[in-house]
C-alpha positions in Angstrom: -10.8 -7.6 6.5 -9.6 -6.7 3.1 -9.5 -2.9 2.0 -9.9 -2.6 -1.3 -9.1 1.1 -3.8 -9.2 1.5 -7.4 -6.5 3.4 -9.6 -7.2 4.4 -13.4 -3.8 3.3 -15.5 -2.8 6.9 -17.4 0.0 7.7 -19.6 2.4 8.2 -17.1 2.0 5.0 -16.0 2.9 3.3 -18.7 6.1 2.5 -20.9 6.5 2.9 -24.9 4.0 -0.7 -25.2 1.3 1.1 -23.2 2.0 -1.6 -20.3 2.7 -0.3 -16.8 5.9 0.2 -15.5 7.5 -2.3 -13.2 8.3 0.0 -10.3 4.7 2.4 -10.8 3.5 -1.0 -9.3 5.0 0.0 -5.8 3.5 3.7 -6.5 -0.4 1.5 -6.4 0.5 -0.3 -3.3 1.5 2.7 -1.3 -1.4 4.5 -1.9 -3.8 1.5 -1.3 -1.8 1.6 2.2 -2.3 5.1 2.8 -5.9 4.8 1.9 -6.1 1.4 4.5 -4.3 3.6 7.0 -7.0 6.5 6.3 -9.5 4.4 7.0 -8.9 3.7 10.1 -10.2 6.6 11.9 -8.1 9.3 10.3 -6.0 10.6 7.5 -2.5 9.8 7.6 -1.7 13.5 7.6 -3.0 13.1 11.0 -1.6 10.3 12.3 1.8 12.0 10.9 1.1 15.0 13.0 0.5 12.8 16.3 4.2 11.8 15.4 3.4 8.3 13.9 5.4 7.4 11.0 4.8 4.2 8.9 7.8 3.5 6.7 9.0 0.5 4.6 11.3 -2.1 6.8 10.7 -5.3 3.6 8.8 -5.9 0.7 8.9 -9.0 -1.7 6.5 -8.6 -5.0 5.1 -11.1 -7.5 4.6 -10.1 -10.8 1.7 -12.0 -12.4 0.4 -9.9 -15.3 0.5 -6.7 -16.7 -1.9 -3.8 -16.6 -2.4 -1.4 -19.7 -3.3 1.9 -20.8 -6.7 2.8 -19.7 -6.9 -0.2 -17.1 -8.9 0.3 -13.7 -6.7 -1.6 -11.1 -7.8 -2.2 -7.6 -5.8 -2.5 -4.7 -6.2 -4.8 -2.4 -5.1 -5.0 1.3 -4.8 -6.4 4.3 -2.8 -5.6 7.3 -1.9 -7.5 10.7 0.8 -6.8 13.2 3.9 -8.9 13.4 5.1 -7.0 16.8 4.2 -3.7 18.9 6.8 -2.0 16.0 6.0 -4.2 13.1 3.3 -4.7 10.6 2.8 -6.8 7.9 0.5 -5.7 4.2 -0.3 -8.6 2.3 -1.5 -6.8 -0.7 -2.6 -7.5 -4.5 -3.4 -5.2 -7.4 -5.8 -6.6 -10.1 -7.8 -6.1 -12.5 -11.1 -7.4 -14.0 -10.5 -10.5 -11.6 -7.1 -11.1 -13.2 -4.2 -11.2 -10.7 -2.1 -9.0 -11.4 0.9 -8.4 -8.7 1.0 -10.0 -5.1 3.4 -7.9 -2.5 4.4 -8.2 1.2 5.3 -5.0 2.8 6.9 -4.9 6.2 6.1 -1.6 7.9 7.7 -0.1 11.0 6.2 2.5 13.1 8.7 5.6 13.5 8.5 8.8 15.8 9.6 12.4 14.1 13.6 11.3 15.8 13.4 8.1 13.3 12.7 5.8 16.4 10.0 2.7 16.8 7.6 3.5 18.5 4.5 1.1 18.9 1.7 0.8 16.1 -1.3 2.8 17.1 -4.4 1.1 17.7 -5.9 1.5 14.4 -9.7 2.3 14.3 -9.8 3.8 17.6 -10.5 6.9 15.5 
């Protein structure tokens, strides 16, 4: 199932043209996965605390269009894992149906000694 988040586009999003900058794209698609992760039962602060740690192993992005000043974007997700220590976000961000960027994001699972450890089972709460 596909979690979906919206973002407002502000100033500080944005470059001199009022377009967004390339690499505030990745700034969207991290918190649309902190929000998925959220909503699985608990914050992420929590799952932090229970010494699971969800950090970047790959990610390959598309850009399609650009988002301005003012835009609402929405951030779409969807997650599956690859192995025990591996997960996989297909994600989008667009905007008034447009397609805007497409992203893959390899996640690893990590203890608080920079280990893998194995996913938790999401929405167990």
């Amino acid at each position: 199932m596909d979690h979906r988040v919206a973002y407002k586009v502000y100033y500080e999003d944005t470059d001199s043209l009022g377009v967004v900058y390339y690499a505030n794209y990745l700034k969207y698609l991290e918190r649309g996965r902190s929000e998925f992760v959220g909503a699985q039962g608990k914050p992420i602060e929590q799952w932090n605390r229970e010494g699971f740690y969800f950090v970047v192993y790959a990610l390959t992005m598309k850009f399609k269009k650009a988002a301005t000043l003012g835009d609402m974007v929405e951030v779409v997700s969807a997650f599956r894992l690859t192995s025990a220590y591996r997960a996989r976000f297909r994600q989008r961000i667009e905007c008034r149906g447009d397609l805007l960027v497409e992203a893959e994001v390899d996640i690893v699972c990590i203890n608080s000694q920079q280990q893998l450890r194995e996913f938790p089972a999401f929405g167990a709460g």
